[in-house]
VMD Tcl script that draws the C-alpha trace (Angstrom):
set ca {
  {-207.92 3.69 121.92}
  {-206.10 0.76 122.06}
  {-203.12 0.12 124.12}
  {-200.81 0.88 121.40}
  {-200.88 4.82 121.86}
  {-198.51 3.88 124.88}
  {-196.42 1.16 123.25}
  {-196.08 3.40 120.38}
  {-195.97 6.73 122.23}
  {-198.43 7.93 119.98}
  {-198.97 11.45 121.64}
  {-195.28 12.06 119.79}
  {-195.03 12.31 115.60}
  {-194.08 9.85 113.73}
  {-189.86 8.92 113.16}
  {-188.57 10.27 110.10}
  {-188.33 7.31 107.75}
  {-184.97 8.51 107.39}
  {-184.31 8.52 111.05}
  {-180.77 6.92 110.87}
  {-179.53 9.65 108.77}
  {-180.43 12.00 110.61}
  {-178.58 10.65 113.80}
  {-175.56 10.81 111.54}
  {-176.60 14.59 110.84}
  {-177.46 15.29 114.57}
  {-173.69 14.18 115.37}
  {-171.88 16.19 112.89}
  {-174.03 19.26 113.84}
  {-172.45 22.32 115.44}
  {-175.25 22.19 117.86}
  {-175.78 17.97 118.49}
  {-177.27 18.66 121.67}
  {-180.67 20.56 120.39}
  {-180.68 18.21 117.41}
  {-180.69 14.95 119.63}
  {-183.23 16.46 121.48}
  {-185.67 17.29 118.21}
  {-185.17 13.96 117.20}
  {-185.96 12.08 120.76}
  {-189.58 14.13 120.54}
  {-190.92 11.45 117.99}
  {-192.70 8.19 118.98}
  {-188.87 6.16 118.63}
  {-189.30 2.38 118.92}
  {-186.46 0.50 120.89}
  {-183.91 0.13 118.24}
  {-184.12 3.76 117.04}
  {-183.74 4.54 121.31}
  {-180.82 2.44 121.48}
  {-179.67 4.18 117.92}
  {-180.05 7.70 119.23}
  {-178.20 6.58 122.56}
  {-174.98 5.33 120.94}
  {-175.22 8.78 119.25}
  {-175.05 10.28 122.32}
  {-172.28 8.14 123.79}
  {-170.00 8.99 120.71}
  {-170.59 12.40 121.18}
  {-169.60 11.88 125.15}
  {-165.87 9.85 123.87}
  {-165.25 12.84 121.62}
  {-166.14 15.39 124.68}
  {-168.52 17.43 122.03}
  {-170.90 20.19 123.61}
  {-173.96 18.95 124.97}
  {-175.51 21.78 125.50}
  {-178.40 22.83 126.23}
  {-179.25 19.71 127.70}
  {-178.69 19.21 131.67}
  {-176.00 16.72 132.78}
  {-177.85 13.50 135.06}
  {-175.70 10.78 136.17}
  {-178.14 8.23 136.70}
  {-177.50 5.10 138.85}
  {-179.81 1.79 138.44}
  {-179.80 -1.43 140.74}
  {-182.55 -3.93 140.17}
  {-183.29 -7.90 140.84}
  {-183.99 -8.04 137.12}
  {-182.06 -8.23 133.86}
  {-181.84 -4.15 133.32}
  {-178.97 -3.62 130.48}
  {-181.90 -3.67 128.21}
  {-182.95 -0.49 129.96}
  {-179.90 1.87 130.17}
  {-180.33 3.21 126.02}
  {-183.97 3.58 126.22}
  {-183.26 5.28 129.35}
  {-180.81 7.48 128.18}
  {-182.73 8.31 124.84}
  {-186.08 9.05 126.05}
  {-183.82 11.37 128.54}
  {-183.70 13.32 125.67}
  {-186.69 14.31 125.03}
  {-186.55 15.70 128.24}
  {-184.32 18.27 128.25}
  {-181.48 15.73 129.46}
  {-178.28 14.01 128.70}
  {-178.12 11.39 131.22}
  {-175.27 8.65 132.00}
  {-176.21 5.68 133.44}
  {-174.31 3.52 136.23}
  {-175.42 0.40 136.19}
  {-175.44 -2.00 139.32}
  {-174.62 -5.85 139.05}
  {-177.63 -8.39 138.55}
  {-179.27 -8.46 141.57}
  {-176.78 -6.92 143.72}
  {-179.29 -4.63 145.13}
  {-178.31 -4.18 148.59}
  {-174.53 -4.66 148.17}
  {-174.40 -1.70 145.94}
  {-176.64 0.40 148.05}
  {-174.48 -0.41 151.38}
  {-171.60 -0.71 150.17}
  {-169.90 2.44 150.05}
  {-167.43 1.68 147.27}
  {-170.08 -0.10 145.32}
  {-169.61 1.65 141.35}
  {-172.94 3.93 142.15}
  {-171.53 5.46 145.32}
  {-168.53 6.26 144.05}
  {-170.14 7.46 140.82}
  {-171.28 10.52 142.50}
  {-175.36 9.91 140.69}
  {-177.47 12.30 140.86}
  {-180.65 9.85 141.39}
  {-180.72 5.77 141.96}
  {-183.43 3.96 139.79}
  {-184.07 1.03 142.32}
  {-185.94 -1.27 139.90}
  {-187.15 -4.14 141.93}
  {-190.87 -6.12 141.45}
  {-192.45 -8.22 142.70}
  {-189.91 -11.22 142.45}
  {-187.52 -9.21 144.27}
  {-189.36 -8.48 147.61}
  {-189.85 -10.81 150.63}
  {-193.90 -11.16 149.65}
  {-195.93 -14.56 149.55}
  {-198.94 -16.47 150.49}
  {-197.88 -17.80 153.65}
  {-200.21 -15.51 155.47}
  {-203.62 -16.29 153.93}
  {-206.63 -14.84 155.80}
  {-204.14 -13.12 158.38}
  {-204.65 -9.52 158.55}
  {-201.81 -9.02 160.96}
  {-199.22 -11.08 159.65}
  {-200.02 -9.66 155.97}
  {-199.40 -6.48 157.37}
  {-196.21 -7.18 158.80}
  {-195.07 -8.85 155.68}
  {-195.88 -5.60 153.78}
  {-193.92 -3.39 156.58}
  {-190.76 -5.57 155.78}
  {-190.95 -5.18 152.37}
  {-191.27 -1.64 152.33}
  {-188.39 -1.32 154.90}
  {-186.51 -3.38 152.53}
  {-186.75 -0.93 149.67}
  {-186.57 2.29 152.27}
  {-183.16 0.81 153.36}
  {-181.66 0.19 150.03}
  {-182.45 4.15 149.21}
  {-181.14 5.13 152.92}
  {-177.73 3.27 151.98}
  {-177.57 5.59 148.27}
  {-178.78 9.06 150.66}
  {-176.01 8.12 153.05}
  {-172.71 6.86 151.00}
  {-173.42 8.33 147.36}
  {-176.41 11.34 148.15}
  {-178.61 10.44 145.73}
  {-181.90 10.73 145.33}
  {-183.98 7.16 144.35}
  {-186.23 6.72 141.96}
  {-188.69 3.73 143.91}
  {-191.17 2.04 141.87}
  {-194.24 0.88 142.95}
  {-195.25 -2.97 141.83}
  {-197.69 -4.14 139.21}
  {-199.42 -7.39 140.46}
  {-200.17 -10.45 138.27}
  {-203.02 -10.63 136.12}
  {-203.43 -14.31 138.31}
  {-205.88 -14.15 140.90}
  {-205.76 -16.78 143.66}
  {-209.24 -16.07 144.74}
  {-211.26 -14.44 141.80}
  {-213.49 -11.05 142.73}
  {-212.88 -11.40 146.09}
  {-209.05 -11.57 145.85}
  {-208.73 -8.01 147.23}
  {-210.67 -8.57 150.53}
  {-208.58 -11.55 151.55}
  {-205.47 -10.94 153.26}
  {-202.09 -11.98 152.11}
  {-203.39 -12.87 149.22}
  {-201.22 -11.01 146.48}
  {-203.54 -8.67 144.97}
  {-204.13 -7.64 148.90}
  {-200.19 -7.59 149.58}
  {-199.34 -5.86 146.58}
  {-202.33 -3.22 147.04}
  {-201.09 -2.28 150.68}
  {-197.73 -2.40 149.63}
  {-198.30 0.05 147.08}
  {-199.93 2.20 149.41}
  {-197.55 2.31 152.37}
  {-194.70 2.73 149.95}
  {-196.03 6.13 148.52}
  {-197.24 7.21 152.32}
  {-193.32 6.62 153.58}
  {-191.29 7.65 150.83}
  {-188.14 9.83 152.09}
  {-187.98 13.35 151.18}
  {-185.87 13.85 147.90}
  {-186.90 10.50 146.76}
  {-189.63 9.85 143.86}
  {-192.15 7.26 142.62}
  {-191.82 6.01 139.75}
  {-195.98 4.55 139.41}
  {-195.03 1.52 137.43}
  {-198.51 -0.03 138.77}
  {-200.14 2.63 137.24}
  {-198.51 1.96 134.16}
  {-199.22 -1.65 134.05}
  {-203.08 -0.59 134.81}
  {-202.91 1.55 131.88}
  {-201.54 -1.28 129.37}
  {-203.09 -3.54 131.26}
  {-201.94 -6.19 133.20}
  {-201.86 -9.40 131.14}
  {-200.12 -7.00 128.59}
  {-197.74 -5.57 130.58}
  {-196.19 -8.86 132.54}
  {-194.81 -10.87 129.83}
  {-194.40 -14.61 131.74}
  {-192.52 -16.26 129.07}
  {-189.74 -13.40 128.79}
  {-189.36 -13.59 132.61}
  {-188.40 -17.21 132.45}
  {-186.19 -17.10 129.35}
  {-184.40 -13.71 130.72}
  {-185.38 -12.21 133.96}
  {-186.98 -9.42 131.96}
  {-189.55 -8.00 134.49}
  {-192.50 -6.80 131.73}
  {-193.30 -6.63 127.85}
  {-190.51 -5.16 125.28}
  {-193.54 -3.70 123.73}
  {-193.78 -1.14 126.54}
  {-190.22 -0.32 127.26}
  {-190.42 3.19 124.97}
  {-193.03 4.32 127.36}
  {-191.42 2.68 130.68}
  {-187.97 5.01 129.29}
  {-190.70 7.71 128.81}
  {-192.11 7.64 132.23}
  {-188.16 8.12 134.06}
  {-187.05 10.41 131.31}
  {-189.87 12.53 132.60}
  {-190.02 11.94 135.91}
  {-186.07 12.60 135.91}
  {-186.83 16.25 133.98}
  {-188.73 17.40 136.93}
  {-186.16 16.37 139.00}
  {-183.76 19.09 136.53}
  {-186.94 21.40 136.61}
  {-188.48 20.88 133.14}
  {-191.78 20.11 133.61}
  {-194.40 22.67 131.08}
  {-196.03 25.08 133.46}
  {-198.39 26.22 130.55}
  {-201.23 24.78 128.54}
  {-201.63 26.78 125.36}
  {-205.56 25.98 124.02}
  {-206.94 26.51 120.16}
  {-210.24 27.27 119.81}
  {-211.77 25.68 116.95}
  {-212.56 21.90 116.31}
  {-210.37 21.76 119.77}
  {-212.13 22.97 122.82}
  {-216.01 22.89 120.72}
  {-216.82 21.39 117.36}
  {-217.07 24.05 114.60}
  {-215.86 27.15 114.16}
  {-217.13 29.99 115.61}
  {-216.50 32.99 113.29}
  {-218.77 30.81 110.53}
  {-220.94 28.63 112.37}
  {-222.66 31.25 115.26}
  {-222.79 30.76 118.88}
  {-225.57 28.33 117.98}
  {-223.19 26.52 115.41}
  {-220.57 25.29 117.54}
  {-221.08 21.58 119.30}
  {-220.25 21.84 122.76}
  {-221.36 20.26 125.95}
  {-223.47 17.25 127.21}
  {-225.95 15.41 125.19}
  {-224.38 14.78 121.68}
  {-221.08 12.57 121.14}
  {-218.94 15.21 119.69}
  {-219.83 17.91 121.94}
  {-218.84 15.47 125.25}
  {-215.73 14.81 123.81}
  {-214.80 17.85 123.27}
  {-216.02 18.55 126.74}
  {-213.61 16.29 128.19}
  {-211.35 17.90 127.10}
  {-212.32 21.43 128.68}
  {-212.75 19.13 131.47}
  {-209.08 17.89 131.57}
  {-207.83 21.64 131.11}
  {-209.72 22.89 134.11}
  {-207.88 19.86 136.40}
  {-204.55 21.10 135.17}
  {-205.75 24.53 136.12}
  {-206.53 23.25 139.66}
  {-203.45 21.50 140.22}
  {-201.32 24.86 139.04}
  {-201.30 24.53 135.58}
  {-201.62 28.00 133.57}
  {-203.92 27.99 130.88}
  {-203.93 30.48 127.92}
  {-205.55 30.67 124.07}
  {-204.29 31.26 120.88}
  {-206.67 31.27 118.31}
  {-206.98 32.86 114.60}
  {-210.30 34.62 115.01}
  {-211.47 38.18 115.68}
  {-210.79 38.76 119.59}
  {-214.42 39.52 120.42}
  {-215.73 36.59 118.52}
  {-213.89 34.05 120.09}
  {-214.66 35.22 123.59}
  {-218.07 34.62 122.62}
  {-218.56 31.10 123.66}
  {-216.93 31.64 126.79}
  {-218.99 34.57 127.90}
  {-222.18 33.39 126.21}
  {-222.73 29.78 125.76}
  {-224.88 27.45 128.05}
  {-222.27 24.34 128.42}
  {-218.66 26.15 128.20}
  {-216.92 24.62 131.61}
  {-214.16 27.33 130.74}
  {-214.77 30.54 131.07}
  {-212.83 33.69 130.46}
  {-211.85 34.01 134.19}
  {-210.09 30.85 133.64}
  {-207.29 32.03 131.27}
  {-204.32 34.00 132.13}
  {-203.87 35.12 128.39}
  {-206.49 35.57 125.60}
  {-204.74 35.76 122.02}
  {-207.10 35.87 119.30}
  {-206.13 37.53 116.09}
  {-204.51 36.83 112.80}
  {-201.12 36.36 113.68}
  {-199.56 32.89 113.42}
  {-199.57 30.94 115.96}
  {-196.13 30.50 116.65}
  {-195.90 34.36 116.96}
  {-199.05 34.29 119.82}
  {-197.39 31.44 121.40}
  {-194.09 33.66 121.84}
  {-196.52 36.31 122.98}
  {-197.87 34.42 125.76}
  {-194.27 33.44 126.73}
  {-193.47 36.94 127.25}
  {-196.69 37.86 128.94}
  {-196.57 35.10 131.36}
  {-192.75 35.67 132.31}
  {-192.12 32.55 131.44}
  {-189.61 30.14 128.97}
  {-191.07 29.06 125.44}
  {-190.45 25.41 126.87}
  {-192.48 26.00 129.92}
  {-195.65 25.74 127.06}
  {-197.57 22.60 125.87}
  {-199.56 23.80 122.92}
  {-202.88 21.80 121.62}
  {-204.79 21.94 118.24}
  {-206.64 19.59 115.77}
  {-205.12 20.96 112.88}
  {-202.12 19.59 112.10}
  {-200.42 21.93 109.66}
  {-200.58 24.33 112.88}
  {-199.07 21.54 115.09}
  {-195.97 21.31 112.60}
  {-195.45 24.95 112.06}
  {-195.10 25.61 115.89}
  {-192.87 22.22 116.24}
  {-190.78 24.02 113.64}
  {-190.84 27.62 114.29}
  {-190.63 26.54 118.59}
  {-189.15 23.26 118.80}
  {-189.15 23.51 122.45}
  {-193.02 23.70 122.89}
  {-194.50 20.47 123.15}
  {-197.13 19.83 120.42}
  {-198.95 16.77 120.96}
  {-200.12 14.60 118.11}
  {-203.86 14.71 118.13}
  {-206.02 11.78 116.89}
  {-209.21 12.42 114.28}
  {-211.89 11.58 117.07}
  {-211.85 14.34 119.45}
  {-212.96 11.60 122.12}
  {-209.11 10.69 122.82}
  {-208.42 14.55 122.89}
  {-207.99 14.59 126.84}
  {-206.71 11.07 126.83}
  {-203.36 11.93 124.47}
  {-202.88 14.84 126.47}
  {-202.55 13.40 129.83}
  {-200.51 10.30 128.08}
  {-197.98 13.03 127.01}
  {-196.86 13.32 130.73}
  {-195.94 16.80 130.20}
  {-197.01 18.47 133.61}
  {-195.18 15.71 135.29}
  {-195.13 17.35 139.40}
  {-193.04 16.35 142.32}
  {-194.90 18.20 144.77}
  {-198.20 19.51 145.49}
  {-198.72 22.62 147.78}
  {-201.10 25.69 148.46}
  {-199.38 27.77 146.14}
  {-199.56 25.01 143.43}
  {-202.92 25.29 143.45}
  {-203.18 28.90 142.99}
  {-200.70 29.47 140.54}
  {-202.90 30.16 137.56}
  {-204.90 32.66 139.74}
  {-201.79 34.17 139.89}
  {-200.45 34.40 136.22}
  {-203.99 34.95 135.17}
  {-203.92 38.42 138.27}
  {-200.22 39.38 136.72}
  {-201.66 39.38 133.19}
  {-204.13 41.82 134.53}
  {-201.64 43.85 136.47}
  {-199.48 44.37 133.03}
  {-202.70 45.55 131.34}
  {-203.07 47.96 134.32}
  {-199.48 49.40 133.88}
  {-200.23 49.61 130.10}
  {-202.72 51.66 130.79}
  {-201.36 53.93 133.68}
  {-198.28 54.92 131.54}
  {-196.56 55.69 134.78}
  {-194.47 52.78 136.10}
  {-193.65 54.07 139.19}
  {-197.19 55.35 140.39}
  {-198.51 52.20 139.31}
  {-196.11 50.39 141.20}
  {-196.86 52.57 144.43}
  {-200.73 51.90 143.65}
  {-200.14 48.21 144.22}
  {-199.53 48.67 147.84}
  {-197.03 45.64 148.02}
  {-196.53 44.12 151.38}
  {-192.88 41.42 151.26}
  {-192.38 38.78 153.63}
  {-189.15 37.59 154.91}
  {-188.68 34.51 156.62}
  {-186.22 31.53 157.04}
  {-186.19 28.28 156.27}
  {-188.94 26.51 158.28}
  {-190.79 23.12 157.87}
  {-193.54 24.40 156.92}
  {-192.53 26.19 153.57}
  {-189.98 23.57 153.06}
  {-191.35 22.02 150.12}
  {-192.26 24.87 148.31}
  {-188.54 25.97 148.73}
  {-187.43 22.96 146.73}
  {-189.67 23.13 144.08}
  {-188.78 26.38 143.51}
  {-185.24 25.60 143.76}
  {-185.76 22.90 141.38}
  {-188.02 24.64 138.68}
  {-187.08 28.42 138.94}
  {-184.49 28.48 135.63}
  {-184.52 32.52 134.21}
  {-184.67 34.63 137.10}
  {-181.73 32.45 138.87}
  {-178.34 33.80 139.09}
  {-176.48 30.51 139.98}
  {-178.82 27.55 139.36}
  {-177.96 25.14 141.46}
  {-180.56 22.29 142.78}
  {-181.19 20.89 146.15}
  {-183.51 18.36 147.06}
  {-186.28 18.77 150.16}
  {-183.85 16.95 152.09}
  {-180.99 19.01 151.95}
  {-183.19 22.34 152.20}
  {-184.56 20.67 155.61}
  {-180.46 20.23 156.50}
  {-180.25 24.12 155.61}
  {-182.71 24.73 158.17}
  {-180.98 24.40 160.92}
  {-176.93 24.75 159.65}
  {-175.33 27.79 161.61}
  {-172.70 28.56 158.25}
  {-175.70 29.16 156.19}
  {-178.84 31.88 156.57}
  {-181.32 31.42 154.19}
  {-184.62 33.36 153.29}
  {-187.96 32.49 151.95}
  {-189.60 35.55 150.55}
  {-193.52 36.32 149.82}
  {-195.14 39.28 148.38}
  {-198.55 40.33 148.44}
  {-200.22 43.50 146.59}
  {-203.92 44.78 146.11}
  {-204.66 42.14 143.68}
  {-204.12 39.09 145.52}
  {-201.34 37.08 147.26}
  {-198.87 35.93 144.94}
  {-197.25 33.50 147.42}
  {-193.95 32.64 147.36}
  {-191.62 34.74 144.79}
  {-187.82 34.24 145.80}
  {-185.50 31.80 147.66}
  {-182.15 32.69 149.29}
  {-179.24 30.94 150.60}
  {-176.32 32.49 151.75}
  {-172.70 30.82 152.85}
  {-170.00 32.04 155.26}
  {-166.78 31.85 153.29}
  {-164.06 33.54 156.08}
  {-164.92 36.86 156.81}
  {-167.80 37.07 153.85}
  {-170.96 36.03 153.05}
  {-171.67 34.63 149.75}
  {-175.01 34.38 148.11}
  {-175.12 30.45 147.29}
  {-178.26 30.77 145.10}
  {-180.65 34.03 144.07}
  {-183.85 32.94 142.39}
  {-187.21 34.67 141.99}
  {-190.44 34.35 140.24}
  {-190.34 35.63 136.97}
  {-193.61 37.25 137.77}
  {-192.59 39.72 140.04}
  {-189.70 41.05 137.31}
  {-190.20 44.85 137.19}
  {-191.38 45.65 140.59}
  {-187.95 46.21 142.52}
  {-188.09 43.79 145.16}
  {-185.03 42.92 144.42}
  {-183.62 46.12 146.16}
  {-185.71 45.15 148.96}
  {-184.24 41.51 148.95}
  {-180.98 42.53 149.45}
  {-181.59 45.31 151.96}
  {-182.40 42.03 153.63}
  {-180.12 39.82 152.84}
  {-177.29 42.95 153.64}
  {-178.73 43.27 157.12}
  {-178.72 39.77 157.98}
  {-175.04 39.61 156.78}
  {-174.00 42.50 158.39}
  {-175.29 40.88 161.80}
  {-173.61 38.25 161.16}
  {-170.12 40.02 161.32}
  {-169.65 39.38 157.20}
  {-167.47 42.75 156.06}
  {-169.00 41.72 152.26}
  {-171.28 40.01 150.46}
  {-170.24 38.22 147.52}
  {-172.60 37.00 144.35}
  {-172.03 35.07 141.89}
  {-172.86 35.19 138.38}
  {-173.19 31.15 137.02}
  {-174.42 31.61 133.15}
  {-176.94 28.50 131.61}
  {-178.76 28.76 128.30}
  {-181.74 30.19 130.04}
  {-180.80 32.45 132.75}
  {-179.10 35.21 130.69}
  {-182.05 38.01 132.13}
  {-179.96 38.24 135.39}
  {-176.98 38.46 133.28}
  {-176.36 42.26 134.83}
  {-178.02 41.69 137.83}
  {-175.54 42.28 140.03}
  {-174.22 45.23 138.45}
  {-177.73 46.78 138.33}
  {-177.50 46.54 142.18}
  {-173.81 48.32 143.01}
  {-172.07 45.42 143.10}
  {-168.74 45.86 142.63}
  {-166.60 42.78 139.51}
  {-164.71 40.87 141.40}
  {-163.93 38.57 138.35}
  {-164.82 36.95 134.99}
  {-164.23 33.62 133.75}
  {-163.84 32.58 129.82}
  {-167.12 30.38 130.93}
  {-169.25 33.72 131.66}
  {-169.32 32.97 135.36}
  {-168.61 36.14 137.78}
  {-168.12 37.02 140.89}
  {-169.12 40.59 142.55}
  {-169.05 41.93 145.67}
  {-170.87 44.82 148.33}
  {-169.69 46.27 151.47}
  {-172.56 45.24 153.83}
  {-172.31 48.78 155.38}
  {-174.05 49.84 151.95}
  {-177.26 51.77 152.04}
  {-179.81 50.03 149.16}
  {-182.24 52.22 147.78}
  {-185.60 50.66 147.66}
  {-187.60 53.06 144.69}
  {-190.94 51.71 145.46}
  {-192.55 51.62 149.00}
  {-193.34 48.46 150.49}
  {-194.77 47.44 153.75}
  {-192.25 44.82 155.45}
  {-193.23 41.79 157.43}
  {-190.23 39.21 159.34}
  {-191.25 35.96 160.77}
  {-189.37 34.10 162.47}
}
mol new
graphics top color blue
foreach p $ca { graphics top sphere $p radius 0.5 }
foreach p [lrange $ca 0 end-1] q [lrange $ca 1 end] { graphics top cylinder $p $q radius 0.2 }
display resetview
């Protein structure tokens, strides 16, 4: 496929062709927020971006609800002309679960606004900086042909350029920065063998690139526009002429999916990222269909066209899985029938060991996809759901417009390719427990089967000899903490966020204790399952933030947690411990979870928020044995 399924974002539908009207609509709804964000999950071009951002700006001056999109102040500095880049910003944020304001720096007053601690971003209060500078903007050039070390030391200056710049927004305004990376000119000074000679600027921009991602400051993310411009390629994606008439650092074509790439990168920073890839069977992961074609029917596997294609695609869905991603199937076939292939044929890569949930019946899919939600313990807009047909695609967009349905092409060969484009797993982090997060959802799939079975909640419970970890903040858990912190959105009693920088301050600040809690049982290790953070206020304690894995719900730790977090109070002279009850459109499971624990209404806001209390000389009742393990 061409380069047009980025310029045209064509893993999205198609606009309405009545697109302005329904912007009109989408304002004078009683709900503008969800209906901005239906509309921002087509393929918009820039004028319907800038369209759908003015819609949102009206809807700011008349102070209407925004929910439930997240509030982002965004701040942008670049050497560039970047007005042009605040609506499709702001309108591809969107799509992403966000309602983001932008604060825009003066032309190429870079460093004054960083440094300057009354510059209009520091005093804005932004959440995240997007520090837009290219190539133009940095102190690179050719003066150091064939000189390895001076090369180097060019690049070291220019990277300590840009880490200075996102130092001065940490420091005076706390924000996080958004650093790009650069996208070298299609030009080539010396042909082939441009990247072996140093300074030249493939080699500068190359090294650059590198030492950039190897430095970045925890907190702060990379925005890959390289890896953009590789995509489009280069000669499409640096536009020479518009850079001389207006400073405009790459193509207009591809400013949809540069908006695209922050809006996303910006909704992992809020914690929306899809967790779940949601597979149909059929014409989608072999060619055929099963129930009429036969084991020996169906197209699959090396050898024939169709059948690598569709391979590719198994291929791409077993990555995912490796980097965390949860995979699951909804299909309309008999159950035993579509296992078939995966138990049975020669060239499945996926095999039944592989999914966390199996749904094959005769239910819609909409209905299974709700199923898995529930099985998995996790939100309907945690799930990415892919299938050929299209009149499925449209019924889930409708019936669960928060699942993300890409648009599929005819030829199955661009299957895997409009996937990945969709950008829908987008990660900030990579850990251990990353990795094994499907084995886990897949293990606490099982374990619900189990209790099905067993009838008895409480023996089964006892039969899955839990052992729960306590420990504090430490380095090596630290980034696990914050993506945790910045994902966990149901089981979460106050929601606030905090960066891997200020969880590494935590570490070591003598107002706060904190707690990073793991379980393991029979079945495996489930890792990490809950984050605490607790803050002297005068003679109390109060719980700051309360999160856990949904897929622990049901198996009282809990009581155990704040047994725990009780003690440690307690030491710590506190008379009481005070939680807090902060209500969002998706946490409203924890809703009682305070009272379910003895805590005592303090008080109730109009908002929903509430505050509770606990003597810390209060005896919990844990109902379930567990073995107990404290480090540190």
């Amino acid at each position: 496929m061409s380069a047009e399924i980025y310029s045209e974002l064509r893993w999205l539908p198609k606009a309405p062709e009545d697109f302005r009207k329904r912007c009109e609509a989408a304002a004078a709804s009683d709900t503008p927020g969800s209906s901005l964000r239906l509309l921002a999950g087509h393929g918009l071009d820039e004028n319907q971006l800038t369209r759908l951002a003015r819609t949102l700006a009206k809807l700011r001056t008349e102070a209407r609800d925004l929910s439930p999109l997240a509030p982002l102040k965004l701040g942008i500095v670049s050497n560039s002309t970047s007005d042009f880049l605040i609506p499709t910003i702001v309108a591809s944020g969107l799509r992403h679960g966000l309602a983001i304001e932008c604060v825009a720096g003066h032309y190429d007053q870079v460093v004054q606004s960083a440094l300057d601690p009354s510059s209009d971003i520091n005093r804005a209060g932004c959440d995240a900086v997007l520090i837009a500078v290219d190539l133009h903007g940095l102190p690179l050039s050719l003066a150091d042909l064939g000189n390895a070390e001076a090369a180097t030391a060019q690049v070291e200056k220019a990277v300590g350029y840009i880490q200075s710049i996102a130092q001065g927004f940490r420091t005076h305004g706390k924000a996080a920065s958004l650093v790009q990376t650069l996208a070298r000119p299609p030009e080539l000074l010396f042909g082939n063998m441009e990247r072996t000679v140093p300074g030249s600027i493939a080699w500068l921009v190359d090294h650059f690139n590198r030492r950039l991602a190897e430095t970045l400051a925890k907190g702060d993310l990379l925005l890959d526009v390289a890896g953009m411009a590789e995509t489009v390629g280069l000669a499409n994606w640096l536009d020479p002429t518009l850079w001389n008439l207006a400073k405009v650092p790459f193509s207009g074509n591809y400013l949809p999916f540069y908006g695209d790439q922050v809006g996303r990168l910006l909704g992992a920073l809020r914690g929306k990222s899809r967790r779940t890839l949601i597979m149909d069977l059929d014409n989608t992961l072999w060619h055929g269909v099963i129930g009429d074609d036969g084991l020996k029917g169906i197209v699959i596997g090396q050898g024939d066209a169709t059948g690598e294609a569709h391979l590719e695609l198994q291929q791409g869905a077993m990555a995912l899985r490796e980097r965390g991603v949860v995979l699951a199937v909804s299909s309309k076939n008999d159950d035993d029938v579509a296992r078939g292939p995966f138990r049975d044929h020669p060239d499945m890569l996926l095999r039944e060991e592989h999914l966390a949930v199996f749904q094959a019946n005769w239910n819609d899919k909409a209905t299974n996809i709700a199923a898995i939600s529930k099985e998995l313990s996790l939100g309907i807009d945690a799930m990415t759901f892919i299938d050929d047909n299209p009149f499925e695609r449209n019924f889930v967009r409708e019936s669960l417009p928060t699942v993300a349905v890409p648009e599929l092409p005819e030829d199955p060969a661009l299957y895997a390719r409009t996937l990945f484009a969709g950008g829908y797993f987008e990660a900030l982090a990579f850990s251990d427990e990353d990795r094994g997060r499907a084995d886990f959802y897949r293990d606490n799939a099982r374990r619900l089967e189990l209790q099905e079975q067993a009838g008895d909640l409480e023996g089964y419970l006892r039969s899955l000899e839990m052992e729960i970890t306590f420990q504090p903040f430490e380095p090596v858990g630290r980034a696990r903490i914050a993506q945790l912190i910045g994902k966990s959105n149901q089981f979460n009693l106050t929601t606030r966020r905090y960066t891997e920088a200020q969880v590494e301050a935590m570490e070591n600040d003598p107002d706060l204790f904190t707690l990073q809690v793991r379980l393991k049982d029979r079945f495996s290790d489930n890792g990490m399952i809950s984050v605490i953070i607790g803050r002297k206020t005068g003679e109390d304690w109060e719980i700051d933030t309360w999160l856990m894995s949904c897929r622990v719900l049901g198996r009282r730790v809990e009581n155990a947690v704040l047994r725990e977090v009780i003690d440690i109070a307690r030491s710590k002279g506190a008379r009481k411990l005070i939680g807090r009850y902060i209500p969002t459109e998706r946490n409203g499971m924890v809703r009682d979870h305070y009272e379910k624990l003895d805590f005592t209404p303090v008080s109730t806001l109009e908002s929903g928020e509430s505050a509770w209390e606990i003597p810390t000389d209060y005896d919990v009742t844990i109902p379930i044995p567990m073995s107990v393990v404290r480090l540190g």
